[in-house]
C-alpha positions in Angstrom: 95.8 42.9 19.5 95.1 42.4 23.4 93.6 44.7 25.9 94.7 45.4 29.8 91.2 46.5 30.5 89.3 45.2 33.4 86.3 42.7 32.3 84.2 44.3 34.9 81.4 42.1 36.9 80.0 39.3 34.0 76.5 39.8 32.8 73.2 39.4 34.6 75.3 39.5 38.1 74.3 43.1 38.9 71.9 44.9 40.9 69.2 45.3 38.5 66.4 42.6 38.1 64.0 41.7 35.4 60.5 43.6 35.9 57.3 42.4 35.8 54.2 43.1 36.5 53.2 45.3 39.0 50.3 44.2 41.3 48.5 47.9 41.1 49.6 50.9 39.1 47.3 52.7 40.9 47.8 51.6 44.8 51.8 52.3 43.8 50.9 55.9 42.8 48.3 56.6 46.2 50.9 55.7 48.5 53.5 57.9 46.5 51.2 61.1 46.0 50.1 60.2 49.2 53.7 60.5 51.0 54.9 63.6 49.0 51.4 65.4 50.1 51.6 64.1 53.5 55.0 65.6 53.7 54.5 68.5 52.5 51.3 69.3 54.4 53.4 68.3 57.6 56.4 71.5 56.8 53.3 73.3 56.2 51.7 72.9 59.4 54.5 73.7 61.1 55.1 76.6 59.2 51.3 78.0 59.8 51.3 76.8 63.3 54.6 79.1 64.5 52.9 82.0 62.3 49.0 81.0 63.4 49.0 78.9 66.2 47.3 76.0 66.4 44.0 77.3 64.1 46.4 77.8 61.0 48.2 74.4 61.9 44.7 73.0 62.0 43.5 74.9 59.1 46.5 73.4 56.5 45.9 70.1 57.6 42.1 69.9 57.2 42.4 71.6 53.6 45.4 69.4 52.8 43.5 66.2 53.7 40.6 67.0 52.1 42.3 67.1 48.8 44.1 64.2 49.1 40.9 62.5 49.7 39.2 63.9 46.9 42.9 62.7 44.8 42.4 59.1 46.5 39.2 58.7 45.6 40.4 59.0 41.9 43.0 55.9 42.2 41.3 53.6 44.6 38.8 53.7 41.4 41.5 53.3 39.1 42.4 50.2 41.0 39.1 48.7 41.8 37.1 49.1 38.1 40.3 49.1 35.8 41.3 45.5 37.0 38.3 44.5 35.4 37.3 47.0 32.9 40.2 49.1 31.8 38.7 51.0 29.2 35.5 51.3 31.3 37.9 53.2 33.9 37.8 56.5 32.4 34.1 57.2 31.9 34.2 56.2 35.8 36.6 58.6 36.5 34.5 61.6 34.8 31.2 60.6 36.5 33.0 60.2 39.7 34.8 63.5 39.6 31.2 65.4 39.1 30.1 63.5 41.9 33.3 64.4 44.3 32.7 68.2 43.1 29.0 67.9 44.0 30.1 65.8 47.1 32.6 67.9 48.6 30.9 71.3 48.4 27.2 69.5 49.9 29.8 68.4 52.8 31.3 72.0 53.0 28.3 73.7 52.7 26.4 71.4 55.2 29.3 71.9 57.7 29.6 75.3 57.3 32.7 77.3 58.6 34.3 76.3 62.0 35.1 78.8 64.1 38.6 77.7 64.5 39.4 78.0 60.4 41.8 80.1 59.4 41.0 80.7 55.5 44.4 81.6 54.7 46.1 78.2 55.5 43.5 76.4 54.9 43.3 77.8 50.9 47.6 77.0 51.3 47.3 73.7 52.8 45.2 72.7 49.7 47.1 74.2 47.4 49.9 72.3 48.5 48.8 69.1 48.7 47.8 69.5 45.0 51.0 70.7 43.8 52.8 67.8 45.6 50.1 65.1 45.0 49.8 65.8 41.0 54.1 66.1 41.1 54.5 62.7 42.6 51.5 61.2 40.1 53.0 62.4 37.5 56.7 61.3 38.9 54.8 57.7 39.4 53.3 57.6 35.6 56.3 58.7 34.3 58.4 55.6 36.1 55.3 53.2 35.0 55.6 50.7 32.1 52.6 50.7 30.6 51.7 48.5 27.9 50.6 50.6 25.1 50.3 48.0 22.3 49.5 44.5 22.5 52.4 42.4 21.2 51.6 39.5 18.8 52.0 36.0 20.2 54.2 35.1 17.5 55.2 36.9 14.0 54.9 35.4 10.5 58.1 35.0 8.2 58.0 35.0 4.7 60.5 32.7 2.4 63.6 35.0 3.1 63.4 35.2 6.4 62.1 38.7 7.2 58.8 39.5 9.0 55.8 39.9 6.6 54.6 43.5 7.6 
């Protein structure tokens, strides 16, 4: 029995690569959240600054960036200590979130409110950024591949040739 179909292109000849390693995880997921927030914040601006004028356009973008720098903080972290201490990383993460949460409302209490804040866009532009930044995070972890166990350098085989588990 014979077959007219095509063969197609032969193996390994295609488009998709091998993966390897990435060089940061974390770096990889900034500049993604990064992006989609940025984005976002941008329509929003726009969008505040036909409605507001310039004080809501103003307004988004100074909520919006503060939460993406309170997010960055997070993953330039991740990418500095978990290099070296991976399991170390999280503890870091938890002790630096109190201090970005005791941080950021010193700073906003310090600064007070500028005249030219509209509290309105300001409240939307960082609940924007949010939404966006944790949607592309979590777009970025899912696409990761993240080693979760380590693999054994090599396996043992018993006398019929089957792994000894």
């Amino acid at each position: 029995m014979s077959s007219d179909a095509d063969p197609g292109p032969a193996s390994g000849n295609g488009a998709v690569g091998a993966s390897g390693p990435r060089q940061s995880l974390w770096l990889g997921l900034l500049g993604l959240s990064s992006a989609a927030a940025a984005a976002a914040l941008l329509l929003t601006g726009i969008v505040a600054l036909v409605l507001n004028g310039w004080a809501g356009a103003f307004s988004t973008a100074f909520g919006g960036l503060l939460v993406m720098v309170f997010f960055a903080i997070s993953l330039l972290i991740g990418h500095f200590v978990g290099r070296s201490n991976p399991s170390g990383a999280i503890g870091l993460f938890v002790a630096t979130y109190v201090v970005k949460v005791v941080g950021f409302a010193v700073v906003l209490f310090v600064l007070g409110e500028p005249a030219w804040l509209h509290e309105r866009w300001f409240l939307i532009g960082a609940v924007v950024s949010v939404v966006f930044w944790q949607a592309a995070e979590i777009y970025g972890f899912s696409k990761a591949r993240l080693q979760i166990y380590n693999d054994p350098e090599s396996t043992p085989r018993t006398e019929r040739g089957t792994t000894d588990v």
